[in-house]
C-alpha positions in Angstrom: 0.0 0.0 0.0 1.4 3.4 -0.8 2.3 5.4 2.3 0.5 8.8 2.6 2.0 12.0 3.0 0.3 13.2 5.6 1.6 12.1 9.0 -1.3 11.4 11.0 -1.0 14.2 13.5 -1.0 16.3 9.9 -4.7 13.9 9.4 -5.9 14.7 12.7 -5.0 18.1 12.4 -6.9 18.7 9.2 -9.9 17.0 10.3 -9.8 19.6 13.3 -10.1 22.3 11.1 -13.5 20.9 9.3 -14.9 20.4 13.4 -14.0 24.1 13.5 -16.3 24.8 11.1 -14.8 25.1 7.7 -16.3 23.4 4.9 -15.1 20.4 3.7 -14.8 21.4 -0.1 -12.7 24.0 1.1 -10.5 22.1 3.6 -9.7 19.4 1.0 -8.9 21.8 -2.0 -6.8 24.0 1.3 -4.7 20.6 1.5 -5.1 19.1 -1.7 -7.1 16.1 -1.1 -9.9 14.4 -2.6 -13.0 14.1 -0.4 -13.4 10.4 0.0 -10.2 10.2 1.1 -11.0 13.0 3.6 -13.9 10.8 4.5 -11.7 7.8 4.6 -9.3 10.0 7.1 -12.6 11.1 9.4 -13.8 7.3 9.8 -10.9 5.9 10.9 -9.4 9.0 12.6 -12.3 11.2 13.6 -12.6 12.2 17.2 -9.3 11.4 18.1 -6.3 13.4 19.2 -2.7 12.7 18.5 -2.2 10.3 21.8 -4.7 8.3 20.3 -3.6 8.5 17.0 0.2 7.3 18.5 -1.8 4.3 20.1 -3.6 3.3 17.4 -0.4 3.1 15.2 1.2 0.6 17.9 -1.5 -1.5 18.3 -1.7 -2.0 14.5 2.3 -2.9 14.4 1.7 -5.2 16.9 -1.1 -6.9 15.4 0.4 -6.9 12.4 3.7 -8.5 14.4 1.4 -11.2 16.3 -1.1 -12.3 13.2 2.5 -13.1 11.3 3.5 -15.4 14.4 0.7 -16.7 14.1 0.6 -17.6 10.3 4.1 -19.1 11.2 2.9 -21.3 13.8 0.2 -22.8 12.0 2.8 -23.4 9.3 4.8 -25.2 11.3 2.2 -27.0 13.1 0.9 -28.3 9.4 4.1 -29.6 8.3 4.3 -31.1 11.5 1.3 -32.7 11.1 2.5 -33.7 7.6 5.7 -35.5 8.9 3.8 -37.1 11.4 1.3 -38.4 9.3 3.1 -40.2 6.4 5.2 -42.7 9.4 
C-alpha cells in the first residue's frame, strides 16, 4: 500500500479544522485532497487526538507482528502434522 503524505497528526490536524467549522470542499482543496479520502481520514481518525492516533499506530504494528506469528505457527504445526502423518 502506498504510504501517505500526511503524518497522521497532519490527518488529525486537518480534520480539526472541518470540526472548527470550515467546509469540507474547502479544507480538502486548502490541503489538496480528494473528499473520500477526507472521508476515509474522518472514519478511521475522527474524534481522536494525536495520543490516540500514536496508540492506534502501535496497536496495528503489533497486530500486524502477532497475526504473522501466528501464520508461522500454523505453518509449522501443518508440516508437522504432515511428517507425522506419512510414518
Amino acid at each position: 500500500m502506498r504510504k501517505s503524505k500526511f503524518s497522521q497528526e497532519q490527518i488529525i490536524a486537518i480534520l480539526a479544522e472541518q470540526e472548527r467549522g470550515m467546509s469540507t470542499e474547502e479544507v480538502c482543496r486548502r490541503h489538496g485532497v480528494s473528499s473520500a479520502t477526507f472521508y476515509k481520514w474522518k472514519a478511521k481518525f475522527g474524534g481522536m487526538d494525536v495520543s490516540d492516533a500514536r496508540r492506534l499506530k502501535t496497536l496495528e504494528t503489533e497486530n500486524a507482528r502477532l497475526k504473522k506469528l501466528l501464520a508461522d505457527s500454523m505453518l509449522d504445526v501443518s508440516i508437522l502434522k504432515d511428517l507425522l502423518g506419512k510414518s
